[in-house]
C-alpha positions as CSV (number, residue, x, y, z in Angstrom):
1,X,-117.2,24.0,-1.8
2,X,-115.9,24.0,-4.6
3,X,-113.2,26.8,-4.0
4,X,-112.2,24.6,-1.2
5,X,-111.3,22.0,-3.5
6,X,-109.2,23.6,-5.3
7,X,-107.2,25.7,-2.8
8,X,-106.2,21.8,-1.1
9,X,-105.1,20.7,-4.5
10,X,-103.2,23.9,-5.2
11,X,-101.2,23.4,-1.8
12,X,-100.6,19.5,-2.4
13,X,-98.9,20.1,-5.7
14,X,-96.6,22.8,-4.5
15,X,-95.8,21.0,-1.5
16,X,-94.8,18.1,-3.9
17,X,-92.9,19.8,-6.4
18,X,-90.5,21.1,-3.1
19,X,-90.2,17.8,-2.3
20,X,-88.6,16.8,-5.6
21,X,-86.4,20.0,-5.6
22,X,-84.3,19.5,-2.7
23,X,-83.4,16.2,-0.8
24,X,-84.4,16.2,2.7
25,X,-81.9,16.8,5.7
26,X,-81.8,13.3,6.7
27,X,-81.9,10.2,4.7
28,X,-83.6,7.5,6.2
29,X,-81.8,4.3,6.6
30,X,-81.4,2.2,4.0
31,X,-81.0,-2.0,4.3
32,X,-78.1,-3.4,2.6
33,X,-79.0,-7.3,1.3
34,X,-77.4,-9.7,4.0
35,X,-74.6,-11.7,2.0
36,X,-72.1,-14.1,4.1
37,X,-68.7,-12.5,5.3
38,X,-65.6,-13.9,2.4
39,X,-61.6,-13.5,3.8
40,X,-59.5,-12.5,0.7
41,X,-55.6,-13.4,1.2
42,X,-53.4,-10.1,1.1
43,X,-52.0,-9.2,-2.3
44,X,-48.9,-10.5,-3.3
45,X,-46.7,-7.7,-4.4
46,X,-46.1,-7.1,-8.1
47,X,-42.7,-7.1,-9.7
48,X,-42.6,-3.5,-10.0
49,X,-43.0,-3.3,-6.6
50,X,-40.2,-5.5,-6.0
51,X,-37.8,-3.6,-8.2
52,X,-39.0,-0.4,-6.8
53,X,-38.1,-1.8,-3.0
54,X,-34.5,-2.8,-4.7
55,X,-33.8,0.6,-6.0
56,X,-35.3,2.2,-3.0
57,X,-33.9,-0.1,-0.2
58,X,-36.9,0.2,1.4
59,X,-38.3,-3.3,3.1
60,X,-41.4,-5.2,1.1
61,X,-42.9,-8.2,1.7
62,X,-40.6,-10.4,-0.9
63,X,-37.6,-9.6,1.8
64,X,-35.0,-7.8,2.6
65,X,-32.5,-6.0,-0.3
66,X,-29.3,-5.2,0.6
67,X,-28.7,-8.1,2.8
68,X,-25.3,-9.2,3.4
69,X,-24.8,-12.9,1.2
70,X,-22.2,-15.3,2.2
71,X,-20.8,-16.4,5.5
72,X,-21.3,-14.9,9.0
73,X,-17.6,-15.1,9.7
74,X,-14.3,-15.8,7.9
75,X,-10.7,-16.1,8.2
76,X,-8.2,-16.3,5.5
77,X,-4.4,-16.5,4.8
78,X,-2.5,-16.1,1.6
79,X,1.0,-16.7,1.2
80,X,2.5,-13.6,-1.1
81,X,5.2,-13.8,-4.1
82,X,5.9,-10.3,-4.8
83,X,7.9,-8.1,-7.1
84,X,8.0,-4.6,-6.3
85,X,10.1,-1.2,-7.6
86,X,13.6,-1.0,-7.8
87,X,15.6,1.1,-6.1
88,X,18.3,3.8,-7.7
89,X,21.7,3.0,-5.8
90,X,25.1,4.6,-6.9
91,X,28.0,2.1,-7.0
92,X,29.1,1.2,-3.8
93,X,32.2,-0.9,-4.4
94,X,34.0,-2.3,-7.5
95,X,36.9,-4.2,-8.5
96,X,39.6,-3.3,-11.0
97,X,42.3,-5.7,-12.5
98,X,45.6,-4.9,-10.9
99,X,47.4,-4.8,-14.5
100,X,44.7,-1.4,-15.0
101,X,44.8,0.2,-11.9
102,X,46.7,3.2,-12.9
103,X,44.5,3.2,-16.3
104,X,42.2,6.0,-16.6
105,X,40.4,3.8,-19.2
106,X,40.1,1.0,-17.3
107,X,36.9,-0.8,-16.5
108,X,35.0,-2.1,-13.5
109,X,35.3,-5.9,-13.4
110,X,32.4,-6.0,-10.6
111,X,30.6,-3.7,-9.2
112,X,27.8,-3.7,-6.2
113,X,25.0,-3.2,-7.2
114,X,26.0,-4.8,-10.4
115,X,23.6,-2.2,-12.4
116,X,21.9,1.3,-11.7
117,X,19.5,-0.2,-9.7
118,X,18.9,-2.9,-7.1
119,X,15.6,-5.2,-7.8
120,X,13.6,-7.1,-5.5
121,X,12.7,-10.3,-7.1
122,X,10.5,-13.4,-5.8
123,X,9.8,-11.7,-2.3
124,X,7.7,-13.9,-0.3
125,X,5.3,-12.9,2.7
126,X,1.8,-13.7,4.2
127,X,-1.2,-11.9,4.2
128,X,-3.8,-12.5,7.1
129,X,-7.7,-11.2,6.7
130,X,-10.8,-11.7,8.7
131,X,-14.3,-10.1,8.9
132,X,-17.6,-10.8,10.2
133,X,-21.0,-9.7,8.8
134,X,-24.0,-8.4,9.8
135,X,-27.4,-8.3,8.4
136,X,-26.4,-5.2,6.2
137,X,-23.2,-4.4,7.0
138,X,-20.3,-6.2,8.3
139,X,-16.6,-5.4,9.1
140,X,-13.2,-6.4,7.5
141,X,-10.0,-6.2,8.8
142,X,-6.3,-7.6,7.3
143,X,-2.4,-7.2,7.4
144,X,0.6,-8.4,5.3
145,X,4.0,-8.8,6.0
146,X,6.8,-9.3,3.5
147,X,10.5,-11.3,4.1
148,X,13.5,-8.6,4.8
149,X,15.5,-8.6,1.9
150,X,19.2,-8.8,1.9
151,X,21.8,-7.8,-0.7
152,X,25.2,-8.2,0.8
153,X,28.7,-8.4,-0.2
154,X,32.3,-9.1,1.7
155,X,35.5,-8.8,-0.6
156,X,38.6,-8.9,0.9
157,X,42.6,-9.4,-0.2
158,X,45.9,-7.5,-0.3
159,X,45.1,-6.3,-4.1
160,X,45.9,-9.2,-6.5
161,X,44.5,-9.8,-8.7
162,X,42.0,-7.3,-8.9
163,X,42.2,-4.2,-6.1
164,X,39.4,-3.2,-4.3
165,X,37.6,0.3,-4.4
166,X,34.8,2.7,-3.5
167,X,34.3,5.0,-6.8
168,X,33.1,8.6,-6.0
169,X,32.8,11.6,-8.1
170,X,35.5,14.1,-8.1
171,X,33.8,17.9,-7.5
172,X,37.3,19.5,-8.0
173,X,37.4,17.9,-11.7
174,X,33.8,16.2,-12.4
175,X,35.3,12.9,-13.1
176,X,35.2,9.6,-11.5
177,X,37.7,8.3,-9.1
178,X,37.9,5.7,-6.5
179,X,38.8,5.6,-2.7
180,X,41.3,2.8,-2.7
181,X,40.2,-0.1,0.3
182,X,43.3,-2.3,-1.1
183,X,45.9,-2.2,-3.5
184,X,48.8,-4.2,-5.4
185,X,51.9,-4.8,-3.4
186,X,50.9,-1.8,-0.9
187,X,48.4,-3.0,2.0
188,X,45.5,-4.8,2.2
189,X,42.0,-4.2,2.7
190,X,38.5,-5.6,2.7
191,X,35.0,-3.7,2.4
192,X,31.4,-5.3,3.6
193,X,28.4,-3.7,1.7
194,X,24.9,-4.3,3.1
195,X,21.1,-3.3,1.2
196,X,18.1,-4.5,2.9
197,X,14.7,-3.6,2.7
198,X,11.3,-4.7,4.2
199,X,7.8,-3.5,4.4
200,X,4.5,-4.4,6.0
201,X,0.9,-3.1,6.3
202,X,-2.6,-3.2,7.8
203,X,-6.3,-1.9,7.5
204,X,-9.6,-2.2,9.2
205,X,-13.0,-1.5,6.9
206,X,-16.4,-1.4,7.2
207,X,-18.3,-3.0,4.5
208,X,-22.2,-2.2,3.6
209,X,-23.7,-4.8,1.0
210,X,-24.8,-2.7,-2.3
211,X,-26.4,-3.4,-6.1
212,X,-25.4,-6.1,-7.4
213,X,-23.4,-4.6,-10.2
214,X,-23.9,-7.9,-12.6
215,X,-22.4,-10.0,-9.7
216,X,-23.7,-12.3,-6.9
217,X,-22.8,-9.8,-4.3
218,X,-21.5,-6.2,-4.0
219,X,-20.3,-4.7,-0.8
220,X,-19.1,-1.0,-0.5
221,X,-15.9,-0.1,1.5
222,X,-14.5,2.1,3.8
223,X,-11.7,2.5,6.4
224,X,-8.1,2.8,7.1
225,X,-5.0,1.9,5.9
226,X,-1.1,2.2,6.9
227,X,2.0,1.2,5.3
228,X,5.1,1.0,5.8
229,X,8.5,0.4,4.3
230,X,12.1,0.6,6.1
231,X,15.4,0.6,4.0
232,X,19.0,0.3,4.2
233,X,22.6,0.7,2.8
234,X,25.2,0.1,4.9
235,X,29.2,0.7,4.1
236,X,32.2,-0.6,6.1
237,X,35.7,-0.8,4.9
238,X,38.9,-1.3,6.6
239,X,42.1,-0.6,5.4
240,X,45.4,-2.4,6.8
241,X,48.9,-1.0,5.7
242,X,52.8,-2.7,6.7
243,X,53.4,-0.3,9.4
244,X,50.5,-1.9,11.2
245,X,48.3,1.4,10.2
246,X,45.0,0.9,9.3
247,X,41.6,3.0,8.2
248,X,38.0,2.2,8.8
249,X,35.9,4.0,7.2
250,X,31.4,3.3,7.7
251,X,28.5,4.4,6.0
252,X,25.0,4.4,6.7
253,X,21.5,5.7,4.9
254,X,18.1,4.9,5.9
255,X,14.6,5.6,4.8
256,X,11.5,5.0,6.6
257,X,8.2,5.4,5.2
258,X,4.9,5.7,7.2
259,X,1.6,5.8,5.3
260,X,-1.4,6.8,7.3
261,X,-4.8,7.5,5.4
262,X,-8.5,6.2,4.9
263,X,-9.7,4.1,1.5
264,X,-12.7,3.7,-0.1
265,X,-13.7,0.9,-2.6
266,X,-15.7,-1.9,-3.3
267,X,-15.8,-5.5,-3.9
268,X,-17.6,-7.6,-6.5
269,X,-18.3,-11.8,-5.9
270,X,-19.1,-14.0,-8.7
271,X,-20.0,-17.2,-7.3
272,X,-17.3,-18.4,-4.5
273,X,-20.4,-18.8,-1.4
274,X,-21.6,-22.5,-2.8
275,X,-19.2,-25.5,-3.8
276,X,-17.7,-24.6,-7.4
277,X,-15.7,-21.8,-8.8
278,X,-16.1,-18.4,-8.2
279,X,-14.2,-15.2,-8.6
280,X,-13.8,-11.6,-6.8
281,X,-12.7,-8.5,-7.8
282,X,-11.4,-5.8,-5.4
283,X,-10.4,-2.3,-5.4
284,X,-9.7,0.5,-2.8
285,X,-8.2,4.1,-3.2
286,X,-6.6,6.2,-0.5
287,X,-5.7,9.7,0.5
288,X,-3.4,10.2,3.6
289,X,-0.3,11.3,4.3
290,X,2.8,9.9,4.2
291,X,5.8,11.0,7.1
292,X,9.5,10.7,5.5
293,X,12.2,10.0,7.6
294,X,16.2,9.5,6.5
295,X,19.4,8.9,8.5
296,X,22.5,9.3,7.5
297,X,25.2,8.4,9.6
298,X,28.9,8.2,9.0
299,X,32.5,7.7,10.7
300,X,36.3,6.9,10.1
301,X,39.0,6.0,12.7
302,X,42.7,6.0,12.0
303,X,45.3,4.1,13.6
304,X,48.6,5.7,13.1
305,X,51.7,5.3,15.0
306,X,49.9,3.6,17.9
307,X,47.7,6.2,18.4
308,X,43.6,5.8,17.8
309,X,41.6,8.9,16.7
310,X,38.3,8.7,15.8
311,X,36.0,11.7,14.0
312,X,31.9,11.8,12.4
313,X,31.9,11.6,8.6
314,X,32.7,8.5,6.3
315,X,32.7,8.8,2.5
316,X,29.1,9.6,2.2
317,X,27.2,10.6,5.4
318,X,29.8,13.3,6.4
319,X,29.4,17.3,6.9
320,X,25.9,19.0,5.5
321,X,24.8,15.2,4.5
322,X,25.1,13.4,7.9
323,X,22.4,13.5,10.5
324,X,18.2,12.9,10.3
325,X,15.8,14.8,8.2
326,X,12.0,14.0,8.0
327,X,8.8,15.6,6.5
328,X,5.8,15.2,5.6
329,X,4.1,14.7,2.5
330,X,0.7,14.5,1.1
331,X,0.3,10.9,-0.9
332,X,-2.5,8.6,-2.7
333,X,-2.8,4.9,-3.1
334,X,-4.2,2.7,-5.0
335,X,-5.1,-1.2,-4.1
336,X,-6.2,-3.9,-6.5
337,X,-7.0,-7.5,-6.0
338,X,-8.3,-9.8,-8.1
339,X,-8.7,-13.5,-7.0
340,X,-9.7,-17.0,-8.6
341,X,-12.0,-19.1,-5.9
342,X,-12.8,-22.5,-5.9
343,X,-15.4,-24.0,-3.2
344,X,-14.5,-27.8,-2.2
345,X,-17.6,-26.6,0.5
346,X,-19.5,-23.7,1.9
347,X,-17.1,-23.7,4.6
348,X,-13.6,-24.4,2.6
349,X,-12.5,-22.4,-0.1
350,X,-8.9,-22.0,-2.0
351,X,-7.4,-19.3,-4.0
352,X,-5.4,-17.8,-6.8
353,X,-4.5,-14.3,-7.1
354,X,-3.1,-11.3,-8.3
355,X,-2.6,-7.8,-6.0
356,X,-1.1,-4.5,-6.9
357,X,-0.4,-1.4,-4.5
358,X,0.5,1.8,-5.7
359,X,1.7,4.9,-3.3
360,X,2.5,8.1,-4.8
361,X,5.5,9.0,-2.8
362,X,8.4,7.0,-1.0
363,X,11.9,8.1,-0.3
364,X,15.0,5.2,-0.9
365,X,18.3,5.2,0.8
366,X,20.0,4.8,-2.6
367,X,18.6,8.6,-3.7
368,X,19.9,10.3,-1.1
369,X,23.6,8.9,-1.5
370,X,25.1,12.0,-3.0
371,X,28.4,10.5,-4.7
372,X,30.2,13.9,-5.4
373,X,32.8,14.4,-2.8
374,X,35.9,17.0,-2.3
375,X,38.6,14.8,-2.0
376,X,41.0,17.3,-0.5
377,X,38.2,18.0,2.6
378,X,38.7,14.5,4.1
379,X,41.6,13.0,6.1
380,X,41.7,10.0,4.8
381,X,41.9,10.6,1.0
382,X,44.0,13.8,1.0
383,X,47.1,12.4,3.1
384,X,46.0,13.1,6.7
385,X,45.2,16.4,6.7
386,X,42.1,17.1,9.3
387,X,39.1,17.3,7.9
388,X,36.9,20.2,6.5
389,X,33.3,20.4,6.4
390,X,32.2,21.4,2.9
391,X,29.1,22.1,0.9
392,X,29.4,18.3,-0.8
393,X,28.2,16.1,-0.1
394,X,24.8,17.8,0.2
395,X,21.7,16.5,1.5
396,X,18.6,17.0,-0.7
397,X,15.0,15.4,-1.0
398,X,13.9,12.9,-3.9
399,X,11.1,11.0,-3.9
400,X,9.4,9.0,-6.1
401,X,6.4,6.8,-6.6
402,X,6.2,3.2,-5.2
403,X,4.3,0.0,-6.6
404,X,4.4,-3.7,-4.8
405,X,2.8,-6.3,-7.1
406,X,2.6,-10.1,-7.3
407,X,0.4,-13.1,-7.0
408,X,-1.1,-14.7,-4.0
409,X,-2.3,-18.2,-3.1
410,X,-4.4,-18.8,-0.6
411,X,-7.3,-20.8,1.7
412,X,-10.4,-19.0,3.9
413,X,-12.5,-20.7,6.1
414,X,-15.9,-19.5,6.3
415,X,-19.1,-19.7,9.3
């Protein structure tokens, strides 16, 4: 019996001390204590959070960065007072006191141009822009056109008191001399001298709104741009003598420039989208190309004896010079803008400016006049001998950079 008892006990305490070794397969269920259900609002987002969705551009729950600011759509003109590069021009015609007219020493008393160069001074023109925007992104679109300018001169008389010339350069002796149009007691003569010049430009963008930048609003930019400027000089003289002779001479040179090419840039907003003042800051640069074209064109008819003859070639567009050349040539530009806003209402807003555009290339009509000429090559300066085509004038390339810049002043109406 008592064996028994002790082989039971022996069993029970091994069994037990399994038991607390190793956790059974299955747990049996346990009872969590009953409590009442509690909603908890959602977390608000932390301000790292925010600044990480700003630098990320990712969406978060305090809204949605990036997003356009301002008006939906817009419309805007500015009127344009602009100054812009001068152009090289030789003299075209000049005036000499009849008392100095055989004097090798003697001095111009006028010339046109008056110096080197011709500026363009006060030019006025409008500038129209529009855009709409998006949530994010938005599109921009605007064109300018500048007045023709016109620098013009008529002289005309029978050579007293002062005769009236076209000065050339001499290539048989490298000195100056001049192509007389009248002269003292001889015959008469008049001469008609004509500069113009005009330009005009557009460009459409796409805009995408960006970082701030320490600014109410930042939008990036990106599109196309052309440009375009068209210049002139224009010649004509006419010659009468006693016998009822006369000579007409005519001259003609003219650039075009075409620039074609895309821009990228931005623009910065300080204020300017409530009532109050405001400012904006805008700037765009360009690679494209730029196509050349000049035309040189030139004649002279003689009436001698009663007879009418008529031949190509005046004093400057004659022989290897005359005809049309164009190329093309690789160019940057450079756009700036800066304008002072004032709000009377979200809707209404007025502005004062200041724009600059710079292009790296641009041909002028005045640097392709070549002034040396061979005297002795053209009937009507060496005694009515037929004309020979020699190697001056000659045509050759010159280009040069180009810069338009003035102030603006102007209203935008906003949705």
């Amino acid at each position: 019996m008592r064996a028994a008892f002790l082989s039971c006990s022996l069993c029970v305490l091994t069994a037990a001390q399994a038991m607390a070794q190793s956790p059974p397969a299955t747990l049996p269920p346990t009872t969590a204590p009953t409590t009442p259900a509690v909603t908890t609002a959602p977390a608000l987002p932390t301000s790292s959070e925010v600044i990480l969705s700003e630098v990320t551009g990712q969406e978060s729950r305090s809204g949605r960065p990036f997003a356009m600011v301002g008006p939906r759509a817009y419309a805007a003109a500015d009127y344009m007072l602009f100054w812009y590069t001068p152009m090289n021009c030789p003299t075209l015609v000049q005036t000499i006191p009849s008392v100095l007219v055989n004097d090798p020493a003697a001095v111009a008393a006028t010339n046109f141009p008056t110096k080197s160069q011709v500026h363009y001074d006060g030019v006025s023109g409008i500038r129209l822009n529009g855009g709409v925007n998006f949530d994010k992104t938005g599109i921009d679109f605007g064109g300018f056109l500048l007045n023709e300018r016109t620098l013009t001169t008529s002289l005309a008389n029978n050579g007293t008191p002062v005769f009236i010339g076209r000065p050339f350069i001499d290539s048989t002796t490298g000195q100056p001399t001049t192509l007389n149009i009248s002269n003292p007691n001889q015959y008469i003569g008049g001469v008609r001298s004509e500069i113009t010049s005009q330009m005009f430009g557009f460009e459409v963008n796409a805009k995408r709104s960006w970082y701030t930048l320490l600014a109410d609003a930042t939008y990036l930019i990106g599109g196309f741009r052309y440009f375009d400027l068209q210049e002139s000089i224009a010649v004509n003289s006419l010659s009468v003598f006693p016998t009822g002779d006369s000579v007409r001479i005519a001259d003609s040179v003219r650039t075009h420039n075409s620039f074609y090419g895309g821009q990228i840039g931005f623009t910065s907003v300080i204020g300017g989208f409530a009532p109050g003042f405001g400012a904006s800051f805008t700037t765009k640069s360009g690679i494209g190309g730029v196509n050349q074209r000049v035309d040189l064109v030139g004649s002279n008819t003689i009436l001698q004896a009663g007879t009418l003859t008529q031949e190509s070639g005046g004093l400057f567009a004659r022989g290897l010079n005359a005809g049309s050349f164009s190329r093309g040539q690789f160019a940057y530009m450079q756009d700036l803008d800066i304008k002072l806003t004032y709000n009377f209402t979200c809707a209404f807003q007025v502005s004062f400016g200041y724009s600059l555009f710079y292009i790296s290339s641009m041909v002028r009509p005045g640097d392709q006049v070549d002034p040396v000429i061979n005297p002795n090559q053209i009937r009507f300066t060496n005694g009515g001998m037929p004309s020979v085509v020699g190697p001056q004038p000659a045509f050759q390339w010159h280009a040069h950079s180009f810069v338009v810049q003035g102030l603006t002043f102007g209203a935008r109406l906003a949705y």
